[in-house]
Structure formats: structure tokens, C-alpha cells
KOLRODREN-912013 format. One record per residue: residue number from 1; x, y, z of N, C-alpha, C, O in turn. Coordinates in Angstrom, 1 decimal. Atoms other than C-alpha are relative to their C-alpha. Example, Ala and Ser with C-alpha at 12.3 -4.5 7.8 and 13.67 -1.06 7.14 Angstrom:
@num = 1; nX = 0.9; nY = -1.2; nZ = 0.0; caX = 12.3; caY = -4.5; caZ = 7.8; cX = 0.9; cY = 1.2; cZ = 0.0; oX = 1.9; oY = 1.2; oZ = 0.7
@num = 2; nX = -0.9; nY = -1.1; nZ = 0.0; caX = 13.7; caY = -1.1; caZ = 7.1; cX = -0.8; cY = 1.1; cZ = 0.8; oX = -0.3; oY = 2.2; oZ = 0.9
//
This chain:
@num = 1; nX = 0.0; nY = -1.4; nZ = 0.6; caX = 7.1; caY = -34.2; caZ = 36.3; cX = 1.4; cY = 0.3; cZ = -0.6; oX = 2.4; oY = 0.3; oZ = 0.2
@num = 2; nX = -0.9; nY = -0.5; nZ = -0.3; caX = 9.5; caY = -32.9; caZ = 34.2; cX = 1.3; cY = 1.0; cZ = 0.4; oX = 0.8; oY = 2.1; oZ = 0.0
@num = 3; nX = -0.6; nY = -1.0; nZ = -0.4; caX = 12.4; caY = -30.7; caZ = 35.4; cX = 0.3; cY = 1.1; cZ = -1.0; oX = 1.3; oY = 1.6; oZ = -1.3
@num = 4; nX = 0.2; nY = -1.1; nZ = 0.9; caX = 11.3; caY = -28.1; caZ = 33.1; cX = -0.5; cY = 1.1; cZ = 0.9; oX = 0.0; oY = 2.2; oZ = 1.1
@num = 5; nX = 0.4; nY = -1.2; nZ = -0.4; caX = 8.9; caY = -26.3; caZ = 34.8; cX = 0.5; cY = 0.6; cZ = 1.5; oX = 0.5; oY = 1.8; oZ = 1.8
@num = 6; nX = -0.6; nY = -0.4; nZ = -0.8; caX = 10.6; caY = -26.4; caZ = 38.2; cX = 1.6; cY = 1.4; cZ = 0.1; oX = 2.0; oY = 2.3; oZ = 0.8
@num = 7; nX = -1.3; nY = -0.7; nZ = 0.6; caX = 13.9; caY = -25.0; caZ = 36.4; cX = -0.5; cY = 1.5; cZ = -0.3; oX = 0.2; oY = 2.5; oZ = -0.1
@num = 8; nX = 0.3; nY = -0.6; nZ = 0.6; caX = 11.9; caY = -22.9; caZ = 35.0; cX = -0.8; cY = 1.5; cZ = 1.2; oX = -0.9; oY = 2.7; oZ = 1.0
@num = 9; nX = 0.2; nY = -1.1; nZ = -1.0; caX = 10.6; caY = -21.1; caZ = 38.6; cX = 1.2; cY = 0.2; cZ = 0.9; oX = 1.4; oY = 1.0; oZ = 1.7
@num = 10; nX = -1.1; nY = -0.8; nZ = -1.0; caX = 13.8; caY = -21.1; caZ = 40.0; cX = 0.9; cY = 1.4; cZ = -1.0; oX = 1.4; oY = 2.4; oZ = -0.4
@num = 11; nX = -0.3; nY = -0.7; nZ = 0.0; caX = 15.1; caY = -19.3; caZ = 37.6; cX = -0.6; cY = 1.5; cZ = -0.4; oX = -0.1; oY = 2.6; oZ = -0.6
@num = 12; nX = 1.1; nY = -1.2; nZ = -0.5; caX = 12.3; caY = -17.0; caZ = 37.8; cX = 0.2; cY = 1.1; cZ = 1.1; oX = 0.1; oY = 2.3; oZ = 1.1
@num = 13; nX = 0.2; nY = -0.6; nZ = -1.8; caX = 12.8; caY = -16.0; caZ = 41.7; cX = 1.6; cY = 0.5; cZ = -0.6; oX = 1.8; oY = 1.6; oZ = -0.9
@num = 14; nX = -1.9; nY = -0.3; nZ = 0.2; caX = 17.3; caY = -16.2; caZ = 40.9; cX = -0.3; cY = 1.4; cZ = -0.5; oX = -0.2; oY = 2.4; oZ = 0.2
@num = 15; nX = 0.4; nY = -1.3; nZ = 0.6; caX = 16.0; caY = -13.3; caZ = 38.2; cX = -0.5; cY = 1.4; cZ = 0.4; oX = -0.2; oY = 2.5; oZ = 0.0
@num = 16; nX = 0.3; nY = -0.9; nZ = -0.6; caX = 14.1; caY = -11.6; caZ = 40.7; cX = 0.9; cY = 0.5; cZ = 1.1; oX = 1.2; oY = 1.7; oZ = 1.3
@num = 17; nX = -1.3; nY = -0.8; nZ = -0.9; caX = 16.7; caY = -11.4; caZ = 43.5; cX = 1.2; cY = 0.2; cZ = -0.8; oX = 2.4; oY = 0.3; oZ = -0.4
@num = 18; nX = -1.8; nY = -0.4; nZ = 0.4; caX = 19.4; caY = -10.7; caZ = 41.2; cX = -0.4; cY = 1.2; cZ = -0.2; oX = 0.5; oY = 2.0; oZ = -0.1
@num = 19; nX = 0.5; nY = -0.8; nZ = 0.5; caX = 16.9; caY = -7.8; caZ = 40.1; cX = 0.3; cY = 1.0; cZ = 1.1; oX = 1.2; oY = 1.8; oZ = 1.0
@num = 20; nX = 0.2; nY = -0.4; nZ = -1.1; caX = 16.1; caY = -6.7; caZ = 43.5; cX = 1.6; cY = 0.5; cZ = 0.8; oX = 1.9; oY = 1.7; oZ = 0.9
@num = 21; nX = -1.5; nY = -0.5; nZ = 0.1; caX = 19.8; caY = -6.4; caZ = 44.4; cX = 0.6; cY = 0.7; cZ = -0.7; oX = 1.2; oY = 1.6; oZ = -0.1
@num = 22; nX = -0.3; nY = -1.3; nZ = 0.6; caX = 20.8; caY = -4.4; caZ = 41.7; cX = -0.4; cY = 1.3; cZ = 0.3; oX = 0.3; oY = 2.3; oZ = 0.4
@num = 23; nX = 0.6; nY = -1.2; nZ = 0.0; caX = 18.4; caY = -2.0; caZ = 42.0; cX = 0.1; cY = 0.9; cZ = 1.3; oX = 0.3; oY = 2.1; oZ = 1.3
@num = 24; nX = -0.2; nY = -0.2; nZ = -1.3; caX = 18.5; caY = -1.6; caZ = 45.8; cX = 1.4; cY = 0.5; cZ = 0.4; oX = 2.3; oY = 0.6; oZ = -0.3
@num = 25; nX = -1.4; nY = 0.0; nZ = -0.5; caX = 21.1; caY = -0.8; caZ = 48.4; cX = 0.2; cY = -0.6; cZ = 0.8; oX = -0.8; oY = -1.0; oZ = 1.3
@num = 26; nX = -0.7; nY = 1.1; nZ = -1.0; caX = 22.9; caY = -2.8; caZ = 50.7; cX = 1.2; cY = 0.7; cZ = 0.6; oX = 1.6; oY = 1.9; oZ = 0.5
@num = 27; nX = -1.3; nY = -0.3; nZ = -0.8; caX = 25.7; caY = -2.9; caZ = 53.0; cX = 1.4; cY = 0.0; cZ = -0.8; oX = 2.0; oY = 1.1; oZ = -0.8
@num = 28; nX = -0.9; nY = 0.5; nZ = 0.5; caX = 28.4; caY = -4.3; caZ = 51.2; cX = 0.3; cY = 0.4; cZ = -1.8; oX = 1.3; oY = -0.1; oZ = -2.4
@num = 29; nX = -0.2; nY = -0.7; nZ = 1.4; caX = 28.2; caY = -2.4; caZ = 47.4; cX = 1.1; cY = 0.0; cZ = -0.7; oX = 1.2; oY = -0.2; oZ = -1.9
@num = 30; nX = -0.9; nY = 0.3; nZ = 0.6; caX = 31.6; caY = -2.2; caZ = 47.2; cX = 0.3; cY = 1.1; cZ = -0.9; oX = -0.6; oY = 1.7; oZ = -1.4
@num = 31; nX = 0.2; nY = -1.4; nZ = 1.0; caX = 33.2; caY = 0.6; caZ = 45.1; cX = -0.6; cY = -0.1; cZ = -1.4; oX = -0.6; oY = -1.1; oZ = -2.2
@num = 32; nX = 0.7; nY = -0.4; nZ = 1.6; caX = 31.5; caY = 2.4; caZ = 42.1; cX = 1.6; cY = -0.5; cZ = -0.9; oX = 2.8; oY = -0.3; oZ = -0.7
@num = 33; nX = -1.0; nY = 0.1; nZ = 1.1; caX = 33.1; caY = 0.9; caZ = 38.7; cX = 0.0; cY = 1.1; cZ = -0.9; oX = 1.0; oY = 1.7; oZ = -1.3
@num = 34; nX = 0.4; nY = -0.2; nZ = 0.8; caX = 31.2; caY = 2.5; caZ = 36.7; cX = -1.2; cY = 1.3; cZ = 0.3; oX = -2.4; oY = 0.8; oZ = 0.5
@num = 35; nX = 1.1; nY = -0.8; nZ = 0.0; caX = 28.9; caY = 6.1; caZ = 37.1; cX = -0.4; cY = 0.4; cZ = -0.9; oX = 0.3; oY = 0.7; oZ = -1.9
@num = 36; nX = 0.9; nY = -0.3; nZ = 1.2; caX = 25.9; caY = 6.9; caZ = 35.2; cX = -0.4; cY = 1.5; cZ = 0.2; oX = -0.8; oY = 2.3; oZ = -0.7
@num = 37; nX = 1.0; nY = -1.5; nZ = -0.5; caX = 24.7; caY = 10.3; caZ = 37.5; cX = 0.3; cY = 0.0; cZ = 1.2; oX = 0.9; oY = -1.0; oZ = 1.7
@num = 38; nX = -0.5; nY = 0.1; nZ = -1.7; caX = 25.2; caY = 11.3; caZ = 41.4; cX = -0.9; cY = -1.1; cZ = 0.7; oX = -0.7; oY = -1.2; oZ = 1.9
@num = 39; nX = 0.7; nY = 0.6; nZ = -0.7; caX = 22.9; caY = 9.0; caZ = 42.3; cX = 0.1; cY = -2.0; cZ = -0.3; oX = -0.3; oY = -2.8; oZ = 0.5
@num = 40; nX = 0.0; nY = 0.9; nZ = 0.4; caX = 23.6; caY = 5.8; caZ = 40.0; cX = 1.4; cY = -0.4; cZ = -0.4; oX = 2.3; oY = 0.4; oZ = -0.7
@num = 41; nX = -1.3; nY = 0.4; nZ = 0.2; caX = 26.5; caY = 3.7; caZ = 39.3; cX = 0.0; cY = -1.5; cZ = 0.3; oX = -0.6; oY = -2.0; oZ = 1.3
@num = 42; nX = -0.2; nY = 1.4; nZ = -0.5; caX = 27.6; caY = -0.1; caZ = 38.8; cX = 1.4; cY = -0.2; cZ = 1.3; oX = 2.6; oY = 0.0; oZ = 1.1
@num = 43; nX = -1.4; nY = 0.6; nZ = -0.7; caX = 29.6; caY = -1.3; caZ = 41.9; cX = 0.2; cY = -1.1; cZ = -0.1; oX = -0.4; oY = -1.9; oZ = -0.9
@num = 44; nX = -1.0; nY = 1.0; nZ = 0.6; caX = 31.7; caY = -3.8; caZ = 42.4; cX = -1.2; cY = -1.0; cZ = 0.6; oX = -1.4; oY = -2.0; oZ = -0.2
@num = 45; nX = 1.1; nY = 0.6; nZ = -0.4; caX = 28.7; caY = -5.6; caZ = 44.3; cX = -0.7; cY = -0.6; cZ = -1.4; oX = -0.8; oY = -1.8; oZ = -1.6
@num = 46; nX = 0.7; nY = 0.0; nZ = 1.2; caX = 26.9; caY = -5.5; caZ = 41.0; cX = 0.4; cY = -1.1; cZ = -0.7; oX = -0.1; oY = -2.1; oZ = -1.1
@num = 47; nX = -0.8; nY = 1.1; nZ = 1.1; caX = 29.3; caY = -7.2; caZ = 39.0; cX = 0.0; cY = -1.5; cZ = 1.0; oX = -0.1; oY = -2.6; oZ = 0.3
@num = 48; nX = -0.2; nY = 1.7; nZ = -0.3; caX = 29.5; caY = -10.5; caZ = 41.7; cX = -1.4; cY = -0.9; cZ = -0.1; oX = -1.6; oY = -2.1; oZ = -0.2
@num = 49; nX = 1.3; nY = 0.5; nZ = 0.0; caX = 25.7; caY = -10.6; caZ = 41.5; cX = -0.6; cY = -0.4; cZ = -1.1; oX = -1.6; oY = -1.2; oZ = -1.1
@num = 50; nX = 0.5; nY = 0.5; nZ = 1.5; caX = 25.2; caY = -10.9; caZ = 37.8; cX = 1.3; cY = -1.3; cZ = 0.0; oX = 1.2; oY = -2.2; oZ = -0.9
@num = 51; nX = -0.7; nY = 1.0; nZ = 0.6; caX = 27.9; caY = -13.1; caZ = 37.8; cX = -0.2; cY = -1.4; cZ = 1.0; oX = 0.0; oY = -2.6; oZ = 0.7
@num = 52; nX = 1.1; nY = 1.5; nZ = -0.7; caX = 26.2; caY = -15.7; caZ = 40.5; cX = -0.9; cY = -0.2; cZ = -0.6; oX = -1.2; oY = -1.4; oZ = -0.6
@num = 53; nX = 1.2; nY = 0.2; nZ = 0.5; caX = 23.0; caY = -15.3; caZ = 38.6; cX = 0.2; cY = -0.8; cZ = -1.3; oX = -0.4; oY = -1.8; oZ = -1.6
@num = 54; nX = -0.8; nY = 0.9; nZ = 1.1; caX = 25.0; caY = -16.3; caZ = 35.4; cX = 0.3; cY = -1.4; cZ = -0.1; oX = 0.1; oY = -2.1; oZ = -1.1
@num = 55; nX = -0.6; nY = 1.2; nZ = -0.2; caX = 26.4; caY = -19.4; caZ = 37.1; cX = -1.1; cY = -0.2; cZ = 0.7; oX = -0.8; oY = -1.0; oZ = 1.6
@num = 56; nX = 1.2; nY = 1.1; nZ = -0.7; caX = 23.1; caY = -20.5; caZ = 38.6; cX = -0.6; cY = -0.3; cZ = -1.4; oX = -0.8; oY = -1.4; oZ = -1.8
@num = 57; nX = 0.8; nY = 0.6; nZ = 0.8; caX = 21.2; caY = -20.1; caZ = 35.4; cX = 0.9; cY = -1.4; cZ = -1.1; oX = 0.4; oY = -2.4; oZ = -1.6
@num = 58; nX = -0.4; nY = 0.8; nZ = 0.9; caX = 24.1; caY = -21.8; caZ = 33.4; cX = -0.3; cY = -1.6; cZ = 0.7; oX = -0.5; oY = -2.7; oZ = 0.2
@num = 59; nX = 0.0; nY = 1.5; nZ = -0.7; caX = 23.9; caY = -24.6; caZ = 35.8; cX = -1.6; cY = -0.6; cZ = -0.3; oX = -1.9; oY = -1.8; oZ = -0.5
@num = 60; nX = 1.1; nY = 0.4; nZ = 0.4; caX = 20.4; caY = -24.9; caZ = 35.2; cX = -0.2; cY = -0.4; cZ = -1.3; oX = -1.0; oY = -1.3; oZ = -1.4
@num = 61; nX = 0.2; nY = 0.3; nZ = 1.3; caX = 20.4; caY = -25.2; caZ = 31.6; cX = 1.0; cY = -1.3; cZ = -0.5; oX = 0.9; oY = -1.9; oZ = -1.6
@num = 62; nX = -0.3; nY = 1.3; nZ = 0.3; caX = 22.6; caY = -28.2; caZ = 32.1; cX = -0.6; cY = -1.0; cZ = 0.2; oX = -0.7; oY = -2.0; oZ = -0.4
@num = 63; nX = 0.9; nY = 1.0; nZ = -0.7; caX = 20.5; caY = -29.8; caZ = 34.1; cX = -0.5; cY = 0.1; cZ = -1.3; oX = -0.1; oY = -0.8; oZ = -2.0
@num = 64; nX = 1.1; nY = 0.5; nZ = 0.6; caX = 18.1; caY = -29.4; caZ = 31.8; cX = 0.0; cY = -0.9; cZ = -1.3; oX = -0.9; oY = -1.6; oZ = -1.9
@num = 65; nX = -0.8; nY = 1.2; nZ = 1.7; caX = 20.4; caY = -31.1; caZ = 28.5; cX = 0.1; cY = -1.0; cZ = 0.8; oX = 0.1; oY = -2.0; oZ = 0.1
@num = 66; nX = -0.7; nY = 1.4; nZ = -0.7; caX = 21.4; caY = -33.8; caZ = 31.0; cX = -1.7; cY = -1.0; cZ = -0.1; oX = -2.2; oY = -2.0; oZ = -0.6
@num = 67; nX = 1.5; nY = 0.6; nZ = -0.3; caX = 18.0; caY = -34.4; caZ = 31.6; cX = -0.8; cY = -0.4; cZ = -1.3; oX = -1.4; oY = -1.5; oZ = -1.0
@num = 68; nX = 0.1; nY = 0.3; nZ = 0.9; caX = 16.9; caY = -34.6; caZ = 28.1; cX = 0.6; cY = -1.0; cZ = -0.6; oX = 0.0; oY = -1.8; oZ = -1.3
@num = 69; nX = -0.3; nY = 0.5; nZ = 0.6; caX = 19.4; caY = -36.3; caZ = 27.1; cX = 0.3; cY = -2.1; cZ = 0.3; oX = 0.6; oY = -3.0; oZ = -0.5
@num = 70; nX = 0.2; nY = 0.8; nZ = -0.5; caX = 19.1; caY = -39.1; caZ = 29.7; cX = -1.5; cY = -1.1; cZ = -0.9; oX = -2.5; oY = -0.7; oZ = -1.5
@num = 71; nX = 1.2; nY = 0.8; nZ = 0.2; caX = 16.9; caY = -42.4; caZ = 28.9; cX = -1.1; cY = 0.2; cZ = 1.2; oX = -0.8; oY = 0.7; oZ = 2.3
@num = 72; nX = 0.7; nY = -0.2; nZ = -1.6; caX = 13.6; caY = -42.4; caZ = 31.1; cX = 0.0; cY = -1.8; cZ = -0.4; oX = -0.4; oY = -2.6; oZ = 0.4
//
């Protein structure tokens, strides 16, 4: 099989908990950077979460040139 469509649900689910996290609240949030209203605002939580989701998909999209560009 190849590592297309598996790549292709992880970074499905990564998309959904990076989503899920944002939107949510947690323990650890970290101060507001950035407010939009009393109730909304990017913290600093925000910013490390898009930026693991970042580095998971980019990692995935090597996989997936490596993988292509391999002989089978």
C-alpha cells in the first residue's frame, strides 16, 4: 500500500487535534498574545500548537517525496 493514504489520515486526526485545541481550553494556555473580544484571544499555547502541527505535516510531506522518489 502506498504511504499516501495512511499520510493522508494522520494528517487528518494532527488537523483535528490541532483544531480541537485551539478552539478549547486547557490548563496550560499561557498568556494572551493577541485579543480579539473578552472572551477570545490567541495565547501563547496557540502559537506552540500550530507550530507542532506545522512540523508534523512538514515531516509528512517528506515522507511522502522520499517515498516517491525511491525505486520500488
Amino acid at each position: 500500500m502506498p504511504r499516501s493514504l495512511p499520510a493522508a489520515v494522520v494528517a487528518a486526526i494532527l488537523s483535528l487535534f490541532a483544531v480541537l485545541l485551539l478552539t478549547g481550553h486547557y490548563v496550560s494556555e499561557g498568556p494572551v498574545l493577541l485579543e480579539f473580544g473578552d472572551e477570545h484571544g490567541v495565547h501563547l499555547g496557540d502559537v506552540l500548537v500550530v507550530l507542532a502541527w506545522a512540523a508534523a505535516i512538514l515531516c509528512e510531506v517528506r515522507m511522502l517525496r522520499t517515498e516517491r522518489r525511491s525505486p520500488r
